[in-house]
Each structure stands twice: as structure tokens, then as C-alpha cells.
N, C-alpha and C positions, 0 to 999 in steps of 0.2 A: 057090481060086477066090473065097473071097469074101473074103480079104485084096484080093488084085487090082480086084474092083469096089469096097473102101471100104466093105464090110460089116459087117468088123471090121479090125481096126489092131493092130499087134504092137508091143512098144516090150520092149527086151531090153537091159540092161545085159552082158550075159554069156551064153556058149553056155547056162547052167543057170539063166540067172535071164531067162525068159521070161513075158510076162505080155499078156493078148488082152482090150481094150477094146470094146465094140460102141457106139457114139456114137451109134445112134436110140433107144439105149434106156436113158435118164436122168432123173433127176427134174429142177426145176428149181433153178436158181442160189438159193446165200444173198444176201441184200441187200448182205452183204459185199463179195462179188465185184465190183460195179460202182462201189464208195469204193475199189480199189484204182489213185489215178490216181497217174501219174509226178510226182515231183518235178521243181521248176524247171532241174534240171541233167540230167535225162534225156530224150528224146527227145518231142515233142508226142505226143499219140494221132492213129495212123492210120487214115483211115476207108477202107473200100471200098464204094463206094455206087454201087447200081448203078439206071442209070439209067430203065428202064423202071418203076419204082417199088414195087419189092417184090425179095426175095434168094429165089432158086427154090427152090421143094419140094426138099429132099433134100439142096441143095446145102451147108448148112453141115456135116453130119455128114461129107459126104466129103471137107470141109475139113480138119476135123480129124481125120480120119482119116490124111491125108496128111501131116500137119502133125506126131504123133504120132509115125510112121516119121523123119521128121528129125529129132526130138527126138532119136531111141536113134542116129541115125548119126551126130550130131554129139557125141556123148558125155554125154548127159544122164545122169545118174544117178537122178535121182527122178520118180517115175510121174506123171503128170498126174491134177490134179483137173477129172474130166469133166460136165457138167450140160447138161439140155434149154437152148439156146441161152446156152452162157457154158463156158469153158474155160480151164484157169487152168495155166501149163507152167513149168517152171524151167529156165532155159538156162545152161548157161557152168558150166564148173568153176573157174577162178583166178578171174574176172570171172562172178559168178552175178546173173541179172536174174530178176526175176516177169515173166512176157508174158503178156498175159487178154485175153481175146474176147469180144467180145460181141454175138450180133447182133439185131439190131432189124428190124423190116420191111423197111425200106429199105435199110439199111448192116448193115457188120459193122465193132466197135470195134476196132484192135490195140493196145495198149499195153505200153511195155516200165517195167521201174522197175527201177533198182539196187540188189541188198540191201547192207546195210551190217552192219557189226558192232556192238554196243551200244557207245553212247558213241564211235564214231565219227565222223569230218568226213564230210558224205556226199561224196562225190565223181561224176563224171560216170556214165552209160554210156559205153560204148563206142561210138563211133561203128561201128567195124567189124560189132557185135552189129547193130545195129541195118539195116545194107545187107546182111546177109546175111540178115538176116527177111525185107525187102524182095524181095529176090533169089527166095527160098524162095518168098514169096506172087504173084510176077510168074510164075515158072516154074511154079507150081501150078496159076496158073487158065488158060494157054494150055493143059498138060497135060489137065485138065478139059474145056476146050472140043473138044478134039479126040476125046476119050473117047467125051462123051454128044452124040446130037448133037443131042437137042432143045435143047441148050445155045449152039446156033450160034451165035442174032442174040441172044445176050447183049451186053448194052452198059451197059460198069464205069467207074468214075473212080478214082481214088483221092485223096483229098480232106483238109482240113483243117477244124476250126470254125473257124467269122470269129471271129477275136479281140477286134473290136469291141462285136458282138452278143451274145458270151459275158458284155462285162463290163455290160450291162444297159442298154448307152444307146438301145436301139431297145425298141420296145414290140409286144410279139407283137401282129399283128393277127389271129388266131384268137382270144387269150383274155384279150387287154386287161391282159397284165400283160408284168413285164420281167421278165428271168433263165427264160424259161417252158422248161420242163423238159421237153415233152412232145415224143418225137422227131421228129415232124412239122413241128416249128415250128426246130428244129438248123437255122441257116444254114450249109449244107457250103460251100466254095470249092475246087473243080478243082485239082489242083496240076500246074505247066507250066513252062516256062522262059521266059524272055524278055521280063518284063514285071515293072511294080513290084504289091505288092499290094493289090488295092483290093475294099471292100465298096462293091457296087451297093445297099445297101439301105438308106445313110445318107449323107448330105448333110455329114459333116465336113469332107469335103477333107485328110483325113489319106491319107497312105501307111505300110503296115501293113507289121506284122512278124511272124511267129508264132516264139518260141523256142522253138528245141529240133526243126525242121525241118532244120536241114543236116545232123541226124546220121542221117536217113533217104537224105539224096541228097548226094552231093559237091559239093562248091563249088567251081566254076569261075570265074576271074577275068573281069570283064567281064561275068558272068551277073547275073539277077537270079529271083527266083520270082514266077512271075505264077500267081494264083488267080482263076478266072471262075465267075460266080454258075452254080451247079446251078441 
């Protein structure tokens, strides 16, 4: 029963090697966990940002609760490192990636990275790894919504940073400085199809690009990604 409500989470490599997580009850993240971001050749960080302005009581734990069980049925071998909002999983046996979580008031971070071997050329992710996380966290939170139902008029995006804004050339107007750190001031962009990508919050007249997004979505010919201001 309380596997079932995301009470606690089972993740078992084997009939004998069973092992039961309880995700409300953690300490918090090392500073570590949040420097572990993707290289240029792995897929962008995913944001799920949801739009009433805060991620609901409860609802990360039974995230990764959920998230924990695919872990062991996709054939994860090694146990996840679990913390008060941050989560850090090892995916893939031939192609093994780090995926970490993190959530913040408003959004939850997903991030994939490719482990390499020492002395190594790093090479990509996998695109495949990477639409099947997607897959996973699309299928989850309609799963979720049907479950709880004060979760009804939940209203999510799933989004990118402006790439613009990341690299310093707009000036927080909350704290008067550039590069601001503070997640409130994170310019998210919607991610959509059908349009080029443009930040509303700068006058360059550039059209943007984020790399390392088509390994989240497939590229269709004649498409393009359109991102609209959160």
C-alpha cells in the first residue's frame, strides 16, 4: 500500500537484492549535486516549471518515487543517491549517464551527463537515453494527475534557459547584476514547435539556439523549436 501511494519506492536489481527508499525523509543535497551539469555534447538541462508558481507539497517525493521503480525496470544496477529536494540516478549499462534533479520552488532541474572513462574522448549521450527520460517524466505526471486529485488544475511547461540571458548580456532587474543566480530571476522559455527561438527580454534581434535540445525531442524536417517567455 504504500509503495502504491509513493510512500516508499522499491528499486531491486534481482529477486535477492531488494532495497526500499522512503524520499520524504532526507537530509539535504551536497553543493556538489547541483555542479554536476551536462557537457557540451550531452543533452541541455530540462526544466519542468510549473506554472502557477511553486511545485506542490509532496509532489517531488512521489516523483521520485516513481522515477526510482524505472530505474530498476530498466535495468539500473546502482541504487540512487536520494536527498531533501535533489536526486542523483545512474542510467544505462553499455551507455551509462548521471541524471540529477533538482527542484527549486518553481521548477524541477533534469539533467543527463555521459560518464566516460579516464582519458577518454567524451563522446555524446545518447539521444535515445535521453526521449526515453522524457517519455518517463510525460507519462509520470499525467499518471500523477489522475492519482491525486487536488493535482487537477496543475499547469506545467517544460522549458529551457534563454541562452542569451544565461550568458550575461541582460541585467537582472531584481538585483542589478548579470549572470544572477538566484532562481527567480532563471529566464525559463516554453519549449513548442513551430517557431524560431526568440528571448522577449532582449532587444538583440538574434535568433537562438539551445544545444543539446534535439536530443530531448526528435527533429523533424521543416520543424523548428519555438520557446515563448514563462
Amino acid at each position: 500500500m504504500m509503495e502504491r501511494f509513493g510512500l516508499i519506492a522499491k528499486f531491486s536489481t534481482s529477486p535477492n537484492d531488494v532495497k526500499y527508499f522512503v524520499p520524504a525523509q532526507l537530509k539535504s543535497p551536497p553543493k556538489d549535486l547541483a555542479k554536476m551539469e551536462p557537457s557540451p555534447t550531452d543533452p541541455c538541462p530540462l526544466y519542468l516549471h510549473f506554472v502557477n508558481g511553486f511545485v506542490p507539497h509532496g509532489f517531488f517525493s512521489q516523483f521520485v518515487s516513481r522515477l526510482i521503480s524505472w530505474c530498476s525496470k530498466i535495468g539500473s544496477v546502482q541504487p540512487p543517491n536520494l536527498y531533501r529536494d535533489g536526486a542523483w540516478f545512474v542510467v544505462g549499462r553499455q551507455v551509462i549517464c548521471d541524471m540529477t534533479l533538482i527542484c527549486k520552488k518553481k521548477f524541477i532541474k533534469i539533467s543527463l551527463r555521459r560518464r566516460t572513462q579516464d582519458e577518454a574522448v567524451a563522446v555524446p549521450t545518447s539521444p535515445e537515453t535521453a526521449r526515453s527520460v522524457r517519455s518517463f517524466l510525460e507519462d509520470t505526471l499525467q499518471d500523477l494527475l489522475k492519482q491525486f486529485q487536488y493535482l487537477g488544475n496543475l499547469r506545467y511547461e517544460f522549458c529551457v534557459a534563454c541562452p542569451y540571458c544565461l550568458q550575461g548580456h541582460q541585467v537582472c532587474a531584481n538585483h542589478n547584476q548579470t549572470l544572477c543566480t538566484h532562481e527567480d530571476c532563471l529566464h525559463l522559455l516554453e519549449i513548442k514547435q513551430g517557431e524560431h527561438l526568440i528571448c522577449m527580454k532582449s532587444f538583440s534581434g538574434k535568433v537562438l539556439t539551445v544545444r543539446g535540445l534535439e536530443n530531448w525531442y526528435p527533429q523533424r524536417t521543416g520543424q523548428v523549436w519555438s520557446m515563448n517567455k514563462t
